[in-house]
C-alpha positions in Angstrom: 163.0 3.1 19.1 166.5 2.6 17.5 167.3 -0.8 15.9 168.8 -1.8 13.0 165.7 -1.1 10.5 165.1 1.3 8.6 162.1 3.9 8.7 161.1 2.1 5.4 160.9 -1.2 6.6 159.1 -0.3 9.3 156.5 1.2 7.5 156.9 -2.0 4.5 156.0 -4.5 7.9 153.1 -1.7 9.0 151.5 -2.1 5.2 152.3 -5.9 4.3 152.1 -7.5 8.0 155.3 -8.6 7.3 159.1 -7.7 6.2 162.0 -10.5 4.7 165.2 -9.7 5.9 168.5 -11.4 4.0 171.1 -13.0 5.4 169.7 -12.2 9.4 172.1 -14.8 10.3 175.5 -15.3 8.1 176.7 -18.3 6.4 179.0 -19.0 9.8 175.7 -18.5 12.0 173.6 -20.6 10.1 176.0 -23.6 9.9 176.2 -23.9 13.4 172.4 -23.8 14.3 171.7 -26.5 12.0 174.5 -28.5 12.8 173.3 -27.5 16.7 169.5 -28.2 15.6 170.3 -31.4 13.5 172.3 -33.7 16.3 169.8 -32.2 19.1 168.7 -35.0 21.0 166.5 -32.9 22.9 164.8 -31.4 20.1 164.5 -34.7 18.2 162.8 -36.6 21.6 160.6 -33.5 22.5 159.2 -33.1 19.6 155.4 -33.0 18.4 153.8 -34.9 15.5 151.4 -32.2 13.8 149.7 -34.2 11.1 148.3 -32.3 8.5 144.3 -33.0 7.0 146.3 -35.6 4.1 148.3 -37.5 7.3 151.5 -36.0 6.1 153.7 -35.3 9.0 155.9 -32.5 10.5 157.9 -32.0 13.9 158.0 -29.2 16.1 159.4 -28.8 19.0 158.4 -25.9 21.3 160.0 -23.7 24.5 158.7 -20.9 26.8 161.9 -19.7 27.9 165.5 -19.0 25.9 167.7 -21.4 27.2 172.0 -21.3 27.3 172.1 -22.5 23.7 172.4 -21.2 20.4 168.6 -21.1 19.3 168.6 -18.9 23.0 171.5 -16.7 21.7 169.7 -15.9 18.4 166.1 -15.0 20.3 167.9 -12.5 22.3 170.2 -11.1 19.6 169.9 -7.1 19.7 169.4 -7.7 15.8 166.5 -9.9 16.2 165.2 -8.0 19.3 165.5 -4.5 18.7 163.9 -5.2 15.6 160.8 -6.7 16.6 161.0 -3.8 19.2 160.7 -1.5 16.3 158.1 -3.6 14.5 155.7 -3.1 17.7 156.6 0.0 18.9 157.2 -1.6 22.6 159.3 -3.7 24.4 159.2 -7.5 23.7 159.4 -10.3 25.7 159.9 -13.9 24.3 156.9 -15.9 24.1 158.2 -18.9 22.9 160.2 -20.7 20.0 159.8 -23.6 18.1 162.0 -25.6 15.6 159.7 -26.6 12.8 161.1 -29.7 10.6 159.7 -30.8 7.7 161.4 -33.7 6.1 161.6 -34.7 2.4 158.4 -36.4 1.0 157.0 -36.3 4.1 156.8 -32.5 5.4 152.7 -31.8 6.1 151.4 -28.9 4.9 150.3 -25.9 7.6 146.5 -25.0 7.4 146.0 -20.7 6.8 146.0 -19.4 10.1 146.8 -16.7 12.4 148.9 -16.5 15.5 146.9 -14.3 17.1 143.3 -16.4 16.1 145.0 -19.2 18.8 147.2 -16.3 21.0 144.0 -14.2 21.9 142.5 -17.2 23.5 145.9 -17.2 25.9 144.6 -13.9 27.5 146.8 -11.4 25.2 144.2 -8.8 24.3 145.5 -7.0 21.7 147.2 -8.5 18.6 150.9 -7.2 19.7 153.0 -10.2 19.0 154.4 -11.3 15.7 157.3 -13.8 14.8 160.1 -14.5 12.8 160.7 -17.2 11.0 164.6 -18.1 10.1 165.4 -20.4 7.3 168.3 -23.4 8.4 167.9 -24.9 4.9 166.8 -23.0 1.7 163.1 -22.7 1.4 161.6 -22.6 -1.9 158.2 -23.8 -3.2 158.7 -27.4 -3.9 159.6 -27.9 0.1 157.1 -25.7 1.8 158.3 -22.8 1.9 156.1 -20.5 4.9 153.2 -18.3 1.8 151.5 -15.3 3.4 148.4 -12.9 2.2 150.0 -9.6 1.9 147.7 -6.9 4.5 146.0 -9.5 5.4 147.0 -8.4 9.1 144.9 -5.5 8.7 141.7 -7.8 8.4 141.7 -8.2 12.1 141.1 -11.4 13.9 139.1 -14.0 11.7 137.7 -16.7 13.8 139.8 -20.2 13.9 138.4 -23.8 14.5 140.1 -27.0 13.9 141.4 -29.2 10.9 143.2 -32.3 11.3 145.2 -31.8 14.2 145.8 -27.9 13.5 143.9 -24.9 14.0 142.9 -23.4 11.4 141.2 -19.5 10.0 137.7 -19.8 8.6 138.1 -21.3 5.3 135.3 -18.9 3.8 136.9 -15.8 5.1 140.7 -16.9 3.8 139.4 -17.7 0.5 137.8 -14.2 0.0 141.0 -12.6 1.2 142.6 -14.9 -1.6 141.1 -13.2 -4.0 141.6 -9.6 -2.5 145.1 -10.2 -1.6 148.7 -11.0 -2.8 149.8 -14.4 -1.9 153.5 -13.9 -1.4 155.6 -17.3 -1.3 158.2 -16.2 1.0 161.4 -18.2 -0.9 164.4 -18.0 1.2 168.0 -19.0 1.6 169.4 -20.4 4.3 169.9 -17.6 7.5 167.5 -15.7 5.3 164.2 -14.3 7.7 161.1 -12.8 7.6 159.4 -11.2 10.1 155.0 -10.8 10.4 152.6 -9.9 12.1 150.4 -12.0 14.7 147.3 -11.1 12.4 148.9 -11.8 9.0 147.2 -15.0 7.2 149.8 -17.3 6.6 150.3 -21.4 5.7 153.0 -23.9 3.5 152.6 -26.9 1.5 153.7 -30.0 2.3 157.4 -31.0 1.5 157.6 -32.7 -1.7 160.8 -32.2 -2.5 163.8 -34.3 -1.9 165.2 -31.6 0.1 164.4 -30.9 4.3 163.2 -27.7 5.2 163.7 -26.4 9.1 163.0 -23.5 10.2 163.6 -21.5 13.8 160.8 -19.3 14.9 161.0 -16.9 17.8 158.1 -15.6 19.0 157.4 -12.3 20.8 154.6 -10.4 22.7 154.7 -7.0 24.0 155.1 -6.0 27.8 152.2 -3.6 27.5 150.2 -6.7 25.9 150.7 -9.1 29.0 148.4 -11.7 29.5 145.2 -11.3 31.8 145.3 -14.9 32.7 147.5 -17.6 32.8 148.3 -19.8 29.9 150.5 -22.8 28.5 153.1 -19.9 27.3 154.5 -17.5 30.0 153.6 -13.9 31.4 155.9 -10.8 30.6 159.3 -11.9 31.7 162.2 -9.3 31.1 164.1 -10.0 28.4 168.0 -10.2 28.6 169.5 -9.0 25.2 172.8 -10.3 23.5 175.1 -8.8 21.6 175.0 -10.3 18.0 178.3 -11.9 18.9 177.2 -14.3 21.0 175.9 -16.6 18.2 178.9 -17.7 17.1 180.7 -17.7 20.7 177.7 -20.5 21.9 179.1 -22.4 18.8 176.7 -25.2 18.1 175.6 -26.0 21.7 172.0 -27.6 22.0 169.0 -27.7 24.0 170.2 -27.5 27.5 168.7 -30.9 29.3 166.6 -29.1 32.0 164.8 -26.9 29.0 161.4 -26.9 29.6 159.4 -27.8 26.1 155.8 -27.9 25.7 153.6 -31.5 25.2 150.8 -31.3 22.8 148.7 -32.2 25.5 149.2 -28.6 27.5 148.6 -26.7 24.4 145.3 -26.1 25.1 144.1 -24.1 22.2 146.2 -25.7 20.4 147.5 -22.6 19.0 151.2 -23.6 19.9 151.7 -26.6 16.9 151.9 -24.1 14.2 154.3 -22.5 12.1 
């Protein structure tokens, strides 16, 4: 498929379960999400509590569908698409996005997990999806940045239960990859991404820091990988690309006010509230 990656990122993402990507959006691009993202009333009343196993607190908001809005401009981007196109080796559709916010000194932490432990319950049957993850502020260590276990996607699915309010990978299994595996602290600036895989372990630390940390992340599943039953996220629905341009011609428009966002209380695997 032709994108904007290279044959050596492709294969980096096929042997890691995930590729970083600099500067996906530019300095301009950036600004304008988070000043879009910060005075978002929408986002700020729709979002969920997740409270991590210490009681430490982070919001996420969640939607199905791109809206007319810059986080809807960015999912659709040909340079975000195509990519995950290539990544997959199919067409994508959007699955859903969420706006993860954790704020200084009280940020929770995100249990080690896998997208595809809580996805496969949704009917997908094969682990076809992955996300990307795009810093709005820098993301370093001290505020939670997101930490992955390099190959870990090549485990397959572990099995996932519950800890706190989040789901959760067998703690067993994750700590015998831990000491099998790399565990990469994905430290980024802002409009910095990276991309993985919907079977790559993956968690942060809670927000210490004096500093915020959001993040956008756009999810995708395959067309080939549609649901066999219906689910609190939505069924292949063509996706309409945008020209990179776009981003900065939505300027910092917001959640439209008839976007649809998910309540904790439909998720019902619960797989949604994660990063």
């Amino acid at each position: 498929m032709q994108g904007p990656l290279t044959q050596a990122q492709i294969d980096q993402f096929l042997q890691d379960g995930y590729l970083v990507i600099r500067q996906l959006l530019d300095e301009q691009e950036t600004e304008l999400t988070l000043q879009a993202a910060r005075q978002d009333e929408a986002i700020r009343v729709n979002a969920m509590s997740v409270i991590d196993t210490k009681g430490r607190t982070t919001n996420l908001s969640l939607w199905n569908h791109p809206g007319d809005d810059i986080y809807g401009a960015i999912c659709r981007s040909r340079r975000v698409v195509d990519s995950m196109e290539q990544l997959l080796g199919d067409e994508v559709y959007h699955y859903h996005s969420k706006l993860s916010a954790k704020e200084p000194k009280v940020g929770g932490a995100w249990e080690w997990h896998q997208d595809y432990g809580y996805w496969y319950q949704n009917g997908c049957l094969f682990p076809d999806l992955a996300s990307v993850f795009i810093a709005l502020d820098p993301a370093t260590r001290e505020n939670g940045c997101l930490q992955l276990l390099r190959g870990s996607h090549r485990m397959g699915r572990v099995e996932h239960g519950r800890f706190g309010s989040q789901t959760g990978a067998d703690p067993e299994r994750v700590e015998a990859a831990m000491q099998r595996m790399e565990r990469v602290y994905c430290e980024m600036a802002a409009g910095d991404a990276v991309f993985f895989h919907g079977n790559t372990l993956h968690s942060s630390d809670a927000n210490l820091s004096d500093k915020p940390r959001w993040g956008l992340i756009c999810c995708y599943n395959t067309r080939n990988n549609n649901p066999y039953k219906d689910s609190h996220h939505p069924s292949y629905t063509p996706l309409v690309k945008l020209d990179d341009s776009a981003i900065k011609a939505m300027g910092a428009r917001g959640s439209e006010t008839n976007k649809s966002f998910l309540e904790a209380k439909r998720d019902r695997t619960q797989g949604a509230t994660q990063e």
